[in-house]
ZAGUBA-505552 format. One line per 10 residues: number of its first residue (from 1); their letters; for each residue x, y, z of C-alpha. Coordinates in Angstrom, 2 decimals, m for minus. Layout:
residues N
NUM = a = X:Y:Z  ...
end
This chain:
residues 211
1 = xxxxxxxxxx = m49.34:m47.20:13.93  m49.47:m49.80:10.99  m50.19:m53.29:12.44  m48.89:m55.65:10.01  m48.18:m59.72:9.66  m45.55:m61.08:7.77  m45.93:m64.58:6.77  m43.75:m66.71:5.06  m42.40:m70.55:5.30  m38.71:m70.12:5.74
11 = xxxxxxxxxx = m37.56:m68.91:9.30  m34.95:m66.64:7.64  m36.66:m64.59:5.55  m38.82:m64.40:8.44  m36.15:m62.94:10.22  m34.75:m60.38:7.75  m38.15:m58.87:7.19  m38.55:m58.43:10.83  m35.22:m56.64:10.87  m35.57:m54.70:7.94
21 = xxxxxxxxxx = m39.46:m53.47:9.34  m38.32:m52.66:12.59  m36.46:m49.75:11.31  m39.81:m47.94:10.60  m41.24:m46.64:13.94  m44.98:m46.54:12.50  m44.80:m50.12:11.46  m45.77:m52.78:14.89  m45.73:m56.45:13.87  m48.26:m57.98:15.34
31 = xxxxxxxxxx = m47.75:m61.58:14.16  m45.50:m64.04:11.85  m46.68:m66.71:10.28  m45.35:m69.58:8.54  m48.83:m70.96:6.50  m51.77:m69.41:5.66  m53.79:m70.91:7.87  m51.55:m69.25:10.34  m52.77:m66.22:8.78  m56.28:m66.49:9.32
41 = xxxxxxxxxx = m56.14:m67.41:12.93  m53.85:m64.77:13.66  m56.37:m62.06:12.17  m58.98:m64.12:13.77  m57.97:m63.14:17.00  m56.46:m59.37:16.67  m56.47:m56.00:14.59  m54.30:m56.22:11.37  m53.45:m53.26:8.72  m51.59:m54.95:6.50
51 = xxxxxxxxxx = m50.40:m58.75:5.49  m46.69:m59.31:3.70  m47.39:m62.77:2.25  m45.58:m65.03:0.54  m46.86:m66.86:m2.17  m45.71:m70.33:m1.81  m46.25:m71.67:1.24  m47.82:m75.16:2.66  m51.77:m75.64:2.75  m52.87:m72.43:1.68
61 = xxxxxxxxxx = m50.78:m70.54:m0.71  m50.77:m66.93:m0.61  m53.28:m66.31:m3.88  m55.83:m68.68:m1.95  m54.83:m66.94:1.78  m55.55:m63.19:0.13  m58.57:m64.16:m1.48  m60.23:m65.73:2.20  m58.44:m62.88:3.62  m60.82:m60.31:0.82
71 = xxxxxxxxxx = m63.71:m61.87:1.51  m63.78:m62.06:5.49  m61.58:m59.17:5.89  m61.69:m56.44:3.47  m60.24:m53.72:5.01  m57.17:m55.86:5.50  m54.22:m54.84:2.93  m52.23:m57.46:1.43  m48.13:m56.69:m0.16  m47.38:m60.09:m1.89
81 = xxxxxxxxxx = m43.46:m60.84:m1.69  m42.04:m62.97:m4.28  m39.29:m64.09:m6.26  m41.62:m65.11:m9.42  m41.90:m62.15:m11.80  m44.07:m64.33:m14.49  m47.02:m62.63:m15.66  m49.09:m65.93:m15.01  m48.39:m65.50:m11.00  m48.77:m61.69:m11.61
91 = xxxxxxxxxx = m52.49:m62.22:m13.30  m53.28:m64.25:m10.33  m52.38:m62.00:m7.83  m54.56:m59.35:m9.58  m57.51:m61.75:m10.03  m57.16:m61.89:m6.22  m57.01:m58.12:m5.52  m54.24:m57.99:m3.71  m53.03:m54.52:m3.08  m48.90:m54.72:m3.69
101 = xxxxxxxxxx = m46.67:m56.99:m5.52  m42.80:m56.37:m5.41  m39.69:m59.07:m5.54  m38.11:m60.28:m2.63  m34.80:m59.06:m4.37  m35.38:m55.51:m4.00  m34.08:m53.47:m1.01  m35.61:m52.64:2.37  m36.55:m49.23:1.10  m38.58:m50.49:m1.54
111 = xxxxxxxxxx = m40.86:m52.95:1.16  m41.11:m49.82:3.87  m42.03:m47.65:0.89  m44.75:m49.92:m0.38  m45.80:m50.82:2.67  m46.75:m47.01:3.86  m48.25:m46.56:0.38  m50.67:m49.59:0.85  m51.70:m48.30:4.06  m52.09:m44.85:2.90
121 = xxxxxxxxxx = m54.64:m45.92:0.14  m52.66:m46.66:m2.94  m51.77:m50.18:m4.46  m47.66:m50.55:m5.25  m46.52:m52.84:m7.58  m42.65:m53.13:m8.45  m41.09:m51.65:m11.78  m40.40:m54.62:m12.95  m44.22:m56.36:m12.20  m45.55:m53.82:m14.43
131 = xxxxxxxxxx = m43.00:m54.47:m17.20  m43.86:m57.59:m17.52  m47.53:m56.45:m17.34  m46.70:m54.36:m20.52  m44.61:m56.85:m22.35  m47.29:m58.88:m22.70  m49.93:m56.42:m23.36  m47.58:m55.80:m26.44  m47.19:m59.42:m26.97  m50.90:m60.13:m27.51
141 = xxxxxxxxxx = m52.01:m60.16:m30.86  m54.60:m59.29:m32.65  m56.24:m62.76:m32.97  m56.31:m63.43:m29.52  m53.55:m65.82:m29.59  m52.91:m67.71:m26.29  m50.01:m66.90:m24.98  m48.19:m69.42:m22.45  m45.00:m69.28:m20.78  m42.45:m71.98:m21.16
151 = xxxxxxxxxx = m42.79:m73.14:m17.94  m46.86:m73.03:m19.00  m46.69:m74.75:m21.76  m44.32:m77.90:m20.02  m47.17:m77.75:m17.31  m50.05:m78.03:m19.99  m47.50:m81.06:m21.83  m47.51:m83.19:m18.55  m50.57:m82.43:m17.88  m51.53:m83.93:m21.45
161 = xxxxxxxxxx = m49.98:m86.79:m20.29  m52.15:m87.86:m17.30  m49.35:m86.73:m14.76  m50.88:m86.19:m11.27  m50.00:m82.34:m9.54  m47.75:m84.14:m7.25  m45.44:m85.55:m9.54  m45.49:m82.53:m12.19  m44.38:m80.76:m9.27  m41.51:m82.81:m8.44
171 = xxxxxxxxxx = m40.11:m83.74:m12.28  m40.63:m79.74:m12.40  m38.39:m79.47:m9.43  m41.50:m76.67:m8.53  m43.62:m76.63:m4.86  m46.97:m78.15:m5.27  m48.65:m74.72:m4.59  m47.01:m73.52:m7.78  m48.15:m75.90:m9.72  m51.59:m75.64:m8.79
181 = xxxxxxxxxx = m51.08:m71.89:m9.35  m49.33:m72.50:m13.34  m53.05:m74.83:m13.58  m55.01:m72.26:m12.40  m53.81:m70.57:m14.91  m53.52:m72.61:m17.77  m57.76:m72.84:m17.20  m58.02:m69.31:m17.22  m55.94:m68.69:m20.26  m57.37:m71.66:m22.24
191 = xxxxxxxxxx = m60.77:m70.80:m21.08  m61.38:m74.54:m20.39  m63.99:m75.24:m17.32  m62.33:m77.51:m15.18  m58.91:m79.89:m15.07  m60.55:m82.77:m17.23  m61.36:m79.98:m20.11  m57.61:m79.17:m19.83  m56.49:m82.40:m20.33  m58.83:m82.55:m23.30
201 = xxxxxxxxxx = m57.23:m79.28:m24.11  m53.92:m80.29:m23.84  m54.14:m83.90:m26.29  m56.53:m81.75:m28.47  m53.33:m79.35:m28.94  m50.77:m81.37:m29.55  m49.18:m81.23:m25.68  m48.88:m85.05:m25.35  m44.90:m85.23:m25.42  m43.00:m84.05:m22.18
211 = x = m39.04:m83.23:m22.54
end
């Protein structure tokens, strides 16, 4: 039996996964969860195979609830579910080893199916998470151009502009968890060490005019 969580911040999509799980008679869940901290104490306190997290949610996002979830428990599996098929959020799911990644469009066969394949061993990551994986593999040239997305690059131009997180986040019409996951990164990409070097980065660059 496959003791699984799912976790995520809206009581209705709560709900449909519960449904849409129940169907599979090797599949007990053992907990939902509306935070990532919710997370932890629930694994704190019981045996869990497997963790269906979403990736914005309050406090702890998922990227920073998989990677406490790695470290203190890693025989737990984690299946991210997610509407964002960016590669930025896709590179930071990888950096924190989760073990799935599909859309929260696709049907209930897809989750059971990746589901049972996580717990058998195997990592499952959607068709279209791997396209974008290979677009910009293609993309990169052979400079070592950075490549940001649009909605990086308006990020980085804010940023430039000595906007705090809180109010990117809200001219963005974006949660504050994905901003701090688009700055994450933007560090990573730019290979700057910290947020003051990306603010640097960003005037240095010409991203000092916000649209």
């Amino acid at each position: 039996m496959i003791r699984l969580i799912i976790a995520d911040d809206h009581e209705i999509v709560l709900d449909g996964l519960e449904l849409v799980i129940k169907n599979d008679p090797n599949i007990e869940i053992v907990g939902r969860a509306s935070s990532g901290q919710d997370v932890i104490s629930i694994v704190n306190l019981q045996k869990v195979d497997i963790v269906v997290l979403d990736i914005n949610m309050p406090g702890l996002d998922g990227i920073e609830t998989t990677k406490l979830l790695k470290k203190s428990y890693p025989h737990i599996k984690i299946l991210i579910l997610s509407m964002h098929e960016e590669i930025s959020f896709i590179r930071s799911i990888f950096n924190a080893e989760a073990n799935g990644y599909i859309l929260k469009n696709k049907g209930k066969e897809e989750l059971l199916t990746a589901i049972n394949s996580i717990y058998n061993g195997k990592n499952y990551f959607s068709e279209e998470v791997i396209e974008s994986v290979y677009a910009t593999l293609k993309s990169k040239d052979v400079a070592g151009e950075i490549k940001l997305t649009a909605k990086e690059k308006q990020v980085l131009t804010y940023i430039g502009n000595g906007y705090t997180g809180p109010e990117i986040a809200d001219m963005l019409n974006i949660a504050k968890t994905t901003f701090e996951t688009h700055k994450r990164n933007l560090i990573e990409k730019t290979g700057v060490r910290n947020s003051n070097t990306l603010i640097k980065f960003a005037i240095e660059n010409g991203y000092c005019n916000p649209t």
